[in-house]
Every structure is written in structure tokens, then in C-alpha cells.
C-alpha positions in Angstrom: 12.9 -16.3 22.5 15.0 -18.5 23.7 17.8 -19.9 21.2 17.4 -23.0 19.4 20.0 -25.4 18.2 17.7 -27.1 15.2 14.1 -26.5 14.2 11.5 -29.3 12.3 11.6 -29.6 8.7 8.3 -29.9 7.0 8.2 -33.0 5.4 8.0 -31.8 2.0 11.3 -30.4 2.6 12.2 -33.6 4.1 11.4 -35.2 0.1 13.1 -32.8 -1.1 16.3 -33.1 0.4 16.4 -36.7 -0.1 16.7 -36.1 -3.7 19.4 -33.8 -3.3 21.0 -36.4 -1.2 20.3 -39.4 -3.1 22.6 -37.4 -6.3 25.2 -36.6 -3.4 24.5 -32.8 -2.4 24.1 -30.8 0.5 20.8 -28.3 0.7 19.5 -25.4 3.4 16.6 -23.4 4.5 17.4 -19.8 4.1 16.5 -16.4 4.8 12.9 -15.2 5.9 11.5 -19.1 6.5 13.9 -19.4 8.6 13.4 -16.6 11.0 9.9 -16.7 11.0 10.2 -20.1 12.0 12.3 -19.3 15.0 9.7 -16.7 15.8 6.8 -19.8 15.8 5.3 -17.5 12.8 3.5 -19.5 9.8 5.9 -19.7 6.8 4.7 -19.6 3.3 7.5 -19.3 1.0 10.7 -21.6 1.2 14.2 -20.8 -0.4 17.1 -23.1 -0.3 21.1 -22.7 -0.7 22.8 -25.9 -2.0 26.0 -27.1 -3.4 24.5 -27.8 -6.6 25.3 -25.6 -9.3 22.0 -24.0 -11.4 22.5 -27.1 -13.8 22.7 -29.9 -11.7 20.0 -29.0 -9.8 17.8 -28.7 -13.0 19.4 -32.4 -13.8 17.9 -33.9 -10.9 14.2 -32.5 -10.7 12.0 -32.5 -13.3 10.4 -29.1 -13.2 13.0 -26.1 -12.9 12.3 -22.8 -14.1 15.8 -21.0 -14.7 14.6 -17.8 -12.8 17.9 -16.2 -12.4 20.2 -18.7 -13.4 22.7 -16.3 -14.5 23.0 -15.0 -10.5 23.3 -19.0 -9.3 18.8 -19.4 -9.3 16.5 -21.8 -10.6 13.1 -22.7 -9.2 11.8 -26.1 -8.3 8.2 -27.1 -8.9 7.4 -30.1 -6.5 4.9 -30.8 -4.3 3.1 -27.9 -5.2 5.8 -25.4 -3.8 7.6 -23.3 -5.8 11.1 -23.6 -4.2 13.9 -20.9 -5.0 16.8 -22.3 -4.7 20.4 -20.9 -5.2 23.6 -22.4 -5.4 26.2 -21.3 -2.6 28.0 -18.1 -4.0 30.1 -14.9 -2.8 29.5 -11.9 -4.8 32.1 -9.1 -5.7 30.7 -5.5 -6.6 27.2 -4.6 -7.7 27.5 -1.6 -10.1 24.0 -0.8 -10.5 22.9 -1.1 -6.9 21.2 -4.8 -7.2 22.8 -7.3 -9.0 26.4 -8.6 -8.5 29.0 -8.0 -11.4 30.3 -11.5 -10.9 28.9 -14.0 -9.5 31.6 -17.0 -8.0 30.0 -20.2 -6.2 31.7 -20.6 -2.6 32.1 -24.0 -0.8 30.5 -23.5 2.6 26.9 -22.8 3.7 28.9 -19.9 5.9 30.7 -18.1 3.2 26.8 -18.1 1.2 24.9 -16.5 4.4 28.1 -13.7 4.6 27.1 -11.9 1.8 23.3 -11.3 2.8 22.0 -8.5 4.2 21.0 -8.7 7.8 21.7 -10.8 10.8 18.2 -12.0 11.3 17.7 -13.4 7.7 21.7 -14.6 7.5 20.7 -17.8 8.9 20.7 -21.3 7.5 18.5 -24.5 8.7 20.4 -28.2 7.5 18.0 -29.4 5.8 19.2 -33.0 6.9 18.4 -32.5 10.9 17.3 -28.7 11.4 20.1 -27.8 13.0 20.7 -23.8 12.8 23.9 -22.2 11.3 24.2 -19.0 12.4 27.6 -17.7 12.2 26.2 -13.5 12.6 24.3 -14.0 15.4 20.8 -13.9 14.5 19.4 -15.7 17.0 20.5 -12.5 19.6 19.3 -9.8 17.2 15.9 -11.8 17.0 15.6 -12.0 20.8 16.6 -8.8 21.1 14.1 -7.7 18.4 16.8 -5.6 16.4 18.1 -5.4 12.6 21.4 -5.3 12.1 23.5 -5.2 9.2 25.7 -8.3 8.0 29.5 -7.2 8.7 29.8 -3.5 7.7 26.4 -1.5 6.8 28.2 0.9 4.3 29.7 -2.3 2.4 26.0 -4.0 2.8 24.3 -0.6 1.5 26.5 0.0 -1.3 25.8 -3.3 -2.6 21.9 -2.9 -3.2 20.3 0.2 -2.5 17.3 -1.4 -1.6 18.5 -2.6 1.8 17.8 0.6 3.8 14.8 0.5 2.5 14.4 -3.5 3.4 15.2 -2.6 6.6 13.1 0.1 7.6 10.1 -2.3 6.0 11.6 -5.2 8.2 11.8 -2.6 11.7 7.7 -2.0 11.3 6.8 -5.6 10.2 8.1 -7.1 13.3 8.0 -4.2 15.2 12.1 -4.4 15.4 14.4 -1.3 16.4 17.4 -0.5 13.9 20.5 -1.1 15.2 22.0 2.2 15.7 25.2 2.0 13.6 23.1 0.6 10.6 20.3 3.3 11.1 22.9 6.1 11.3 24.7 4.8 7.5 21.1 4.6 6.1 21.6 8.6 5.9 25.4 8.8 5.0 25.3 10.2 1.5 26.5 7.6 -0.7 23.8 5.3 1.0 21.3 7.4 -0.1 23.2 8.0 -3.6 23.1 4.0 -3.8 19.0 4.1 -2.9 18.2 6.8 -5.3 19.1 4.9 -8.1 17.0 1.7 -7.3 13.7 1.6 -9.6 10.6 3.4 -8.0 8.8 0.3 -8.7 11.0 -1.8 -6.5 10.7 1.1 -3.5 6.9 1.3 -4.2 6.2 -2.4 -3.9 8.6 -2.1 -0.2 6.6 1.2 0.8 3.6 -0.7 -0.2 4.1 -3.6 2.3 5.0 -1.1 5.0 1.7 0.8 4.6 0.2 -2.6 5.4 2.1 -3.1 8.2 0.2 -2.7 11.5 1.8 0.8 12.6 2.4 2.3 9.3 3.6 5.2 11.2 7.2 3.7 12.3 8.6 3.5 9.1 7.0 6.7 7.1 8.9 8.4 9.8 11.9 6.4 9.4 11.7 7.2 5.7 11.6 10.5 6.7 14.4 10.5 9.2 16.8 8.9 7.3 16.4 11.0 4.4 14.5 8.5 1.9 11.1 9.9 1.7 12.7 13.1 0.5 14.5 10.8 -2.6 10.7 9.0 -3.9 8.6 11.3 -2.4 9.8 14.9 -1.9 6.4 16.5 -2.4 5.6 15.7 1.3 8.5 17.3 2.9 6.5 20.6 3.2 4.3 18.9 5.4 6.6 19.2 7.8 6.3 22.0 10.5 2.8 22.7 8.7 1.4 24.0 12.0 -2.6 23.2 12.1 -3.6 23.6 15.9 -5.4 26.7 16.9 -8.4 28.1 19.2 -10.7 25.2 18.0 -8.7 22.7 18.8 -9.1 20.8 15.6 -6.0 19.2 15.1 -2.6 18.3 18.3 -0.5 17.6 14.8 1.7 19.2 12.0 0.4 18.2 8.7 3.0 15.2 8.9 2.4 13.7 12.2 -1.7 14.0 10.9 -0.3 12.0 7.7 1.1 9.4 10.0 -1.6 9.4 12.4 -3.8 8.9 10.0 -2.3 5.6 8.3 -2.0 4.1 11.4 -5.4 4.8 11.6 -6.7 3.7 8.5 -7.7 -0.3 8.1 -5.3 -2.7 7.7 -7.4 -4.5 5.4 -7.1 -1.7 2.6 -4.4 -0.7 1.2 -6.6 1.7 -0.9 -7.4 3.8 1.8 -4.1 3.5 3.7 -3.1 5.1 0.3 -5.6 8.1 1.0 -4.8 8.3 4.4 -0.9 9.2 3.4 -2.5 11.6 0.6 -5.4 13.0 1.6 -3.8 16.2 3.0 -0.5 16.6 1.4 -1.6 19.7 -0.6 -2.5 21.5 3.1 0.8 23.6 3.1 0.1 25.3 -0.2 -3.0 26.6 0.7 -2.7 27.2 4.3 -4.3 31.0 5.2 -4.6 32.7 9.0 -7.6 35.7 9.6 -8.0 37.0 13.1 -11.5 37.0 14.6 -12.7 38.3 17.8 -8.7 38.5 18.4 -8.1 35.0 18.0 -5.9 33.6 14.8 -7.8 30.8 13.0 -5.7 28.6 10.4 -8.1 27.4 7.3 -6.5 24.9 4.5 -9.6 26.0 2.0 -9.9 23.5 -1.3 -7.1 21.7 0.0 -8.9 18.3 -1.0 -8.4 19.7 -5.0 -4.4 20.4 -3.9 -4.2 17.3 -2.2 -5.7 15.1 -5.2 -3.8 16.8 -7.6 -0.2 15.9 -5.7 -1.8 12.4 -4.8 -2.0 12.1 -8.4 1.6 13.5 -9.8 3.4 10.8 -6.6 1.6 7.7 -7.5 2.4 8.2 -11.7 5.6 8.6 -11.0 6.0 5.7 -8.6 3.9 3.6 -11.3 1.2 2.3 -9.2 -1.7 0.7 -12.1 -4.0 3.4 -13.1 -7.5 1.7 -11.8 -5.2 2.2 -8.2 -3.9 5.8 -9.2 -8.1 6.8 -9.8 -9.9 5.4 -6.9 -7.3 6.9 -4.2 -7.0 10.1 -6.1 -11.2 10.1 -6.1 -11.3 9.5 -2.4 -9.1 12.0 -1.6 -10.8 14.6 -3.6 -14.3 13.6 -1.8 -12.6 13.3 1.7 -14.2 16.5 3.2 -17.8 15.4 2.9 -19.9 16.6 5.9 -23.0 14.8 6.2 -26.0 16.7 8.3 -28.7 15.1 9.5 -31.1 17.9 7.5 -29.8 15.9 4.4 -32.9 15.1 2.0 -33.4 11.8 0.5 -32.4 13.7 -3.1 -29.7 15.1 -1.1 -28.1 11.0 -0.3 -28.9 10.1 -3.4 -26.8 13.0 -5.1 -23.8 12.4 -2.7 -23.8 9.0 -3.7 -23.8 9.8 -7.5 -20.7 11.9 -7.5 -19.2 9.2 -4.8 -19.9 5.8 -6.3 -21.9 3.1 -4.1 -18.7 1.0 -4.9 -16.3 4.1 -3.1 -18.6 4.8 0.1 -17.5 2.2 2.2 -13.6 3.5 2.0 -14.8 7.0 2.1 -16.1 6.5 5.7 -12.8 4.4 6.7 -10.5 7.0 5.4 -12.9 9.9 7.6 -12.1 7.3 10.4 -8.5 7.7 9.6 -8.7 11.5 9.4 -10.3 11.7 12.9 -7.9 9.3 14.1 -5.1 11.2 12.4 -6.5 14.9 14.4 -5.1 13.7 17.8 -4.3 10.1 17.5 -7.2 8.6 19.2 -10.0 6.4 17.4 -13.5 7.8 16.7 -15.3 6.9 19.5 -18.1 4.7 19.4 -21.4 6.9 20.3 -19.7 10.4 19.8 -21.5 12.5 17.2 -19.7 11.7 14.3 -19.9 8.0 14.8 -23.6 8.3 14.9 -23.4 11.1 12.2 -21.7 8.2 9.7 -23.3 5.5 11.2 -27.2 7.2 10.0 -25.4 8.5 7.1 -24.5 4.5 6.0 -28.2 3.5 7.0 -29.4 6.3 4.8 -27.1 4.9 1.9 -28.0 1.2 2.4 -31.0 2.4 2.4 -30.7 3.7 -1.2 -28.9 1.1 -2.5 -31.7 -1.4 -1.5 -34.7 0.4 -3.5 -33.1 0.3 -6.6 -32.8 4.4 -6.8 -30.9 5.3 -10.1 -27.7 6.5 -9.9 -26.6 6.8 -13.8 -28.2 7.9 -16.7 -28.0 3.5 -17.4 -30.3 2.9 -14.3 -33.3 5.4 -16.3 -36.0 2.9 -17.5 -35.6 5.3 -21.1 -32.7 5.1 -23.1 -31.2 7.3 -26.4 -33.8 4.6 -28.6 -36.9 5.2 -27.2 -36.2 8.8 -26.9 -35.7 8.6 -30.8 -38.7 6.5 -31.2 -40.6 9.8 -30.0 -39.0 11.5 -33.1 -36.0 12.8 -31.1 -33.3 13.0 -33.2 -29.9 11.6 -32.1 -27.6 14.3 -31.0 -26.7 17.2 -28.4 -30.6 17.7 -27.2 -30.9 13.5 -27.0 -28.5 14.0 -24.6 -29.7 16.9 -22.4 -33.1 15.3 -22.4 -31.4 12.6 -20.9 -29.5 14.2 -18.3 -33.1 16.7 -17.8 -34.9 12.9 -17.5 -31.7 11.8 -14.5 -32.3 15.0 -12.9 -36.3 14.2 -12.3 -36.0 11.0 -10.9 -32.7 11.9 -8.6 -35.2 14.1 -7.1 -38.5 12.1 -7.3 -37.0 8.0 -7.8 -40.7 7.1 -7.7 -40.5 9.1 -11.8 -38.0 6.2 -12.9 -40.8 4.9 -14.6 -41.1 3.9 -18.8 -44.3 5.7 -19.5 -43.6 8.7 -17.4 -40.1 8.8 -18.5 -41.4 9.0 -21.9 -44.3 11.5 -21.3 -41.6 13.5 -19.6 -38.8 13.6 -22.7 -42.1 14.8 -24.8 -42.8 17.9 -23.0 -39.3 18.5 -22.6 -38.9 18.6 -26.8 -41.8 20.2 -27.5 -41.2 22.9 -24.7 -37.6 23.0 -25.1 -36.1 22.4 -28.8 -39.1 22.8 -31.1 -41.7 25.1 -29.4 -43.5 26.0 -32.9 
């Protein structure tokens, strides 16, 4: 990348600083827009730093939302952008590890990018020509692809505890290295003392977008590294040094490399199942056994799904992930160690795909994808006998899900009333006729039927609950 004096200003910006012109201040691009512009990335979010205090600038557009006015921030609605913008400020110390306890406006576009947190997003674009202000040297760090601190990383780390965690996000979004002096304070004790104190939601929304990342891998093991993981997520340092390999040649990884392996493996496009493929074997080290056969020691992780689901569980509660989330990774994690044979009856498919959900399959066979990518770091080979294994096993399902087969009590063609219109009473049998009814056509669907179904529930009452 070679360094630029000035960069275009999209003309909505262009509108917009004419009005902050025309009433006699001075406005800049800031932060992220700026660097992804440099790196000829599309930008989708614009924040400004002006002159203007919080109130002039809400004097001079006619829709600001006082977002953080308190901290210098209002937001403009125009053009339909929402524009942050914040007035020019130096900030003293930050007591609780994210906001400032005093907030004074500075004079200069310069003293306003010295109190952010790295080079690469401590750069300013005039909003009047595009030309660059970069008094840290961004530019260098983003050609040299590395993230570096602003001034001192212990005086930037102790001001918001987030930061390490920022920057470990920002190393495996654009595939950056972190400079050496700010990697090594990221594990200095009061760092971490500073990060343990910021909000799990704030670090799960970070660790979220670095599971999305393309190479989740790099930061879960900077996490690790630095000590981090340990503060949010301490049930997974036992994965560590969890051997796995032996005579069958299973598994090249620990339990934590596997972990990694297998996010990197798991689609991008889900963060569902890059959820299960962090998850899906944490419980491995508490059930881990050895037995020697034929001389040879074999290691087995047996139920280690029910471990695994129950940890996957107790992590993302106390990280506050929404419930609906919490219950579908938990469920594929507990159904990861299907193994489909080819032997499998049509009853059989039709009974794996009860307990699994139609609407869970397709990230069931991803996050198997993930696992196999996660044994020894290599994708699942297109024509090998697992790929054929899950590709029959999704025909097979498809299949199903095209002939209607029932897969809930709902789908009978019966329900509770016309049971009862039999004479049935409503109650515990009603129900176990039911269920007797589900069973019947899981194994025969072509018994879904209304007149059948009833004919069926009849025999079953008279044989079952009133023989006399």
C-alpha cells in the first residue's frame, strides 16, 4: 500500500461538510472509514470529529439524536446515513475501564486522534479536500499490516479494557500481526485486571465478530496466549494438552488445537455453527479414559457430546448470548456424534430427523465438516467416504422432507378431538394413544391416514385401557 496524501470524499460527505462550513466549523473522517478506505475496502459506517461542540452541531442539522452527548456525541440523520459525530476532546482517567471521568474538548484535529487507541484507526481525513492527518503513523503500520498501540499500550489498556480485546479482533479481521510491545502488555496483570472488568456482553459481541472472521483460529489462540480466554472463558483451559492421537490415528490435535481447527473449519456464513465448532468438544477432558488392547493404548472420550453440551450451555448463560441462540448450538452439539450407515432404514431417517429437527440438519452436517476439518486440519475431501456417507444421508433426508412424512405428533392426520370423538376421554391415555398413533406411522408413513388413524386409536383403547 503505498501512502497517500488525501483520499475522495463521498459526496454525501461533501453536503455535509458544507453545512458545517457554511456555520464556520471545521469537520473529519475518523477511525475505521478511514482505514478501510486506504485499504480500497467498501466503507459502510462514517464518524466525524469536529470543532463543534454536541450543541452547536445539533443547532445546525435538523435531526440529531444526543447518543452520548455527555462524552462530546450526537448523531446526524441526513441523507440516510446515520453519522456519529464527536466533538474534538482529550480525556483524563477512565475509572471503570470504558468511559472517561472527564471529558475536556481540545482545539486540534491532532490532540482528538491522540487519545484513540491504535495507529491504524488514529487517522483523520479533512473533510474539505481529503487530505490525511496522520500524526502516529498509520499509514506504515497499515502497509506493514501491524496494530500498534497509540503512544504507551499500558496507558492505552488501562483506559478501556476492551482494547486488548479490540485488538486481537482487529489482528484476525485483517489478518494484521500485533506489534510486539502491545501484544506483550496485553498479558501484564493490570491489563488483564482492566479487561476482566469489562461487561461479558461487550467481550461476547468482540469474540462474536472474531468467530466470523475468516481464520477464527488466530485470535482464539491469541485469547488464549495472552491470558483472556482464561478471564470469560476458563472452562476451556483443560483443553489444553488433552492428548487425543493414538494407534487409529483419529485425531494430529490436543483437544484445543481440534477446537481451533475446527472453527476455522466451520462456515463463515454461520455463526451458529462456528459456535458449535468452539463447543462441541469442550467436555472431552472430563471424560477422557485409556484401555490397552492387543498391547496398544486406545484413548476414548465416551458421552463426551452430553459433557460438552452441558459446558456449552453454562459459557454462553453467562456470556448472555439470547436463549433461541444458547438452544440451537447447545442442541447441535449434543447431536454432533451422529453416524450415519448406509444399512439405515427409511424408519431409521425419519427417526434421526425427529430428534434432530429438519430446520437443524443442514448445520449438523457443516459442523461434522468442521469436526473432520478440525481432526487434522484438512477439509473433507470431496468423494472420500464420508462425503458420500453425508452426501446420501442429505438425499435420504430431502427425500423425507419432500413426501410430507410426519415428524410431530401435529403432522398425524388425528388430533386429541377426534380421538375424543371415539369416546376417548381427555387425559394421560389420550396422550399415549397419541404418541402409540406417531410411533405407527414413523414406521409405516403410508398409516398417516384419518380413517386408519382412527381405526387404529380404537383398537388401541379397547385393547389397551378398557379391555372388558
Amino acid at each position: 500500500m503505498n501512502k497517500m496524501n488525501r483520499i475522495r470524499i463521498p459526496s454525501d460527505l461533501v453536503k455535509v461538510n458544507e453545512i458545517f462550513k457554511k456555520n464556520g466549523y471545521k469537520a473529519y473522517l475518523v477511525g475505521g472509514a478511514v482505514r478501510d478506505m486506504l485499504r480500497k475496502k467498501e466503507v459502510h459506517d462514517w464518524d466525524l470529529a469536529t470543532n463543534a461542540t454536541p450543541e452547536q452541531v445539533m443547532k445546525i442539522f435538523h435531526r440529531v439524536i444526543p447518543t452520548g452527548i455527555a462524552h462530546g456525541t450526537v448523531t446526524i440523520h441526513i441523507f440516510g446515513h446515520d453519522i456519529e459525530t464527536t466533538t474534538f476532546r482529550t480525556e483524563s482517567t477512565y475509572s471503570d475501564g470504558r468511559h472517561p471521568d472527564k471529558v475536556a474538548f481540545a482545539s486540534t484535529i491532532e490532540e482528538d486522534l491522540s487519545r484513540r487507541d491504535f495507529t491504524i484507526n488514529a487517522m483523520a481525513a479533512d473533510l474539505d479536500d481529503g487530505r490525511i492527518v496522520d500524526p502516529f503513523g498509520g499509514q506504515d503500520d497499515l502497509k506493514k499490516k501491524i496494530i500498534r498501540t497509540v503512544g504507551s499500550p499500558l496507558e492505552r489498556f488501562d483506559e478501556d479494557g476492551l482494547r486488548p480485546v479490540r485488538a486481537i479482533r482487529f489482528a484476525a479481521q485483517l489478518d494484521f500481526v500485533i506489534d510486539d510491545e502491545t501484544l506483550k502488555a496485553i498479558s501484564e496483570p493490570q491489563v488483564l485486571n482492566k479487561t476482566s472488568s469489562v461487561s461479558v456482553e461487550r467481550f461476547r459481541d468482540e469474540w462474536c465478530k472474531m468467530l466470523l472472521t475468516d481464520k477464527p483460529g488466530i485470535s482464539l489462540r491469541l485469547l488464549e496466549q495472552t491470558g483472556i480466554l482464561d478471564i470469560f472463558i476458563p472452562e476451556f483451559k483443560v483443553c489444553r494438552g488433552c492428548l487425543q492421537h493414538d494407534a487409529r490415528g483419529f485425531h494430529d490435535f490436543d483437544v484445543a488445537d481440534h477446537l481451533f481447527h475446527a472453527c476455522d473449519g466451520a462456515t463463515k456464513e454461520s455463526l451458529i455453527v462456528r459456535l458449535a465448532a468452539f463447543f462441541h468438544d469442550i467436555g472431552k477432558p472430563d471424560v477422557r479414559s485409556t484401555e490397552i488392547k492387543n498391547g496398544v493404548e486406545l484413548i476414548h472420550f465416551h458421552k463426551h457430546e452430553i459433557v460438552s453440551e452441558k459446558k456449552c450451555r453454562i459459557v454462553m448463560t453467562r456470556l448472555k448470548f439470547p436463549n433461541d441462540t444458547i438452544d440451537r448450538v447447545c442442541h447441535l452439539v449434543r447431536e454432533h456424534m451422529f453416524y450415519y450407515e448406509k444399512n439405515w432404514s427409511d424408519s431409521t431417517v425419519r427417526r434421526f430427523i425427529i430428534r434432530v429437527g429438519y430446520e437443524n440438519f443442514d448445520d449438523l452436517i457443516e459442523l461434522r465438516k468442521a469436526d473432520v476439518y478440525g481432526m487434522h486440519g484438512i477439509p473433507l475431501a470431496e468423494l472420500s467416504p464420508t462425503f458420500m456417507l453425508l452426501a446420501e444421508l442429505k438425499t435420504r433426508v430431502e427425500k423425507c422432507r419432500e413426501s410430507n412424512s410426519a415428524m410431530s405428533i401435529k403432522d398425524l392426520a388425528v388430533n386429541g378431538n377426534d380421538l375424543m370423538t371415539l369416546g376417548i376421554p381427555a387425559g394421560k391415555a389420550l396422550g399415549e394413544i397419541l404418541r402409540e398413533l406417531f410411533e405407527a406411522v414413523t414406521e409405516s408413513p403410508e398409516m398417516n391416514d384419518h380413517e386408519k388413524l382412527l381405526e387404529c386409536a380404537k383398537k388401541i383403547w379397547t385393547s389397551k385401557y378398557c379391555p372388558d
